[in-house]
C-alpha positions in Angstrom: 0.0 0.0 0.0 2.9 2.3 0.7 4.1 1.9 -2.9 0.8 2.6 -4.5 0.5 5.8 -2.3 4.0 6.9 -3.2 3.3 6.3 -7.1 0.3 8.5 -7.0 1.8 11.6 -5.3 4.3 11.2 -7.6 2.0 11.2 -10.5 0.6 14.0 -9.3 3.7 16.5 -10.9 1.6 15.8 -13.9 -1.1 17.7 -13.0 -1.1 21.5 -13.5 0.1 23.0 -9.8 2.1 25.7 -8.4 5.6 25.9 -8.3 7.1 24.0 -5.9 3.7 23.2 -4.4 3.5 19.1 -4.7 3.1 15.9 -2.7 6.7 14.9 -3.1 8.3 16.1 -0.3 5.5 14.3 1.7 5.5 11.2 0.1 9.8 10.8 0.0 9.3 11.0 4.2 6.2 9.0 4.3 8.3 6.8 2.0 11.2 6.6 4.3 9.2 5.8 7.0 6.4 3.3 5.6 8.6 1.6 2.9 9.9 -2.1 4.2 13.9 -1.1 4.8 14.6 -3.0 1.5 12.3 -0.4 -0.9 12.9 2.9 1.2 15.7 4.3 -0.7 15.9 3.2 -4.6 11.9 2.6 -5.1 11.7 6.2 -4.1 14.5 7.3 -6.1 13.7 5.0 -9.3 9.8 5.9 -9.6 10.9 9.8 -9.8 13.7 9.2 -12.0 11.1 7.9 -14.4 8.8 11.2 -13.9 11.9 13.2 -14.3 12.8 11.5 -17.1 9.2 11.8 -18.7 9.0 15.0 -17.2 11.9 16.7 -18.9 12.4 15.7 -21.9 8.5 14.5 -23.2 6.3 17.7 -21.2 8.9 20.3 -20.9 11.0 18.9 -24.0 14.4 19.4 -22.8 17.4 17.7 -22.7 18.9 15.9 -19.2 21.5 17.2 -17.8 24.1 15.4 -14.8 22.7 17.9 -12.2 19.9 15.9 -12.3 21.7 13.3 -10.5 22.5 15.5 -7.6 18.6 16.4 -7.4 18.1 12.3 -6.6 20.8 13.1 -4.2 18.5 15.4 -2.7 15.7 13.5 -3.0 17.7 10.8 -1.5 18.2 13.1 1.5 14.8 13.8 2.0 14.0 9.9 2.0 16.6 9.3 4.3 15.0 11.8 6.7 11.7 10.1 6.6 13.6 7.0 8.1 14.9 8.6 10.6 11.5 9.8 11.7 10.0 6.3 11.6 12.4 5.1 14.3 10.5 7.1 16.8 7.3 9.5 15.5 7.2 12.5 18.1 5.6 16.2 17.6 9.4 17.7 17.7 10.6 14.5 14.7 7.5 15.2 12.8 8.0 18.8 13.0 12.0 18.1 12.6 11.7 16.3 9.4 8.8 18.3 7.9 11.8 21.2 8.1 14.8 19.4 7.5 13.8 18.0 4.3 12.9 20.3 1.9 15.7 22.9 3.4 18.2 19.9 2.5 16.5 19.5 -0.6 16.8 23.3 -1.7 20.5 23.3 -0.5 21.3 20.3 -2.3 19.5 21.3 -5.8 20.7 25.1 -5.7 24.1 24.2 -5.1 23.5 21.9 -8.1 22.0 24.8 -10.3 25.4 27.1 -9.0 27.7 24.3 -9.5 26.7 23.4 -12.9 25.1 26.3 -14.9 26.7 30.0 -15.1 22.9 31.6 -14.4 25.2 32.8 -10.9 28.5 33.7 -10.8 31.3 30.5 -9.6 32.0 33.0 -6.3 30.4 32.7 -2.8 28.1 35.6 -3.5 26.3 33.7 -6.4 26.2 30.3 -4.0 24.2 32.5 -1.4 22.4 34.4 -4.2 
């Protein structure tokens, strides 16, 4: 049941929303911390490199690029938070992990975009920018 729930939040960035206004985040720590230990990490991290995949180049038609595979990293991240939670669910985890994640998951995917576009300049100010 955990994998069917997970699939259809993630099918869910094919539906017109706001930006940065999705189920993922929810579903990578319900993920973590509902997935057997086996599934937690690569189901996760396969099922939305598929939508990314489809994503990119088939809706958006553009080409891949390797900072893609630091945004699994991130995603990764947020995953691995959601396990952390399930060892022991508490108002101050919940409320932990419901920060910790997505702020990982922005500093991992903007230091992507810095590292591996010129849209910011390769100097501390455009890192912070």
């Amino acid at each position: 049941m955990a994998h069917l729930m997970f699939v259809l939040a993630v099918l869910t960035r094919f539906i017109p929303h706001p930006w940065n206004f999705s189920p993922v985040f929810g579903a990578l720590l319900f993920g973590g911390a509902q997935l057997p230990k086996r599934d937690f990490l690569w189901f996760p991290l396969a099922v939305l490199a598929v939508s990314d995949v489809l994503l990119t180049t088939q809706v958006y038609g553009l080409q891949m690029h390797w900072t893609y595979g630091l945004g699994s990293l991130a995603f990764a991240a947020v995953a691995l938070i959601g396990r952390w939670l399930c060892r022991e669910v508490t108002v101050r985890r919940f409320t932990a992990a419901a920060f910790a994640g997505p702020t990982a998951f922005y500093l991992i995917s903007n230091f992507s975009v810095w590292l591996g576009f010129r849209t910011y300049p390769p100097t501390w100010e455009g890192l912070v920018a």
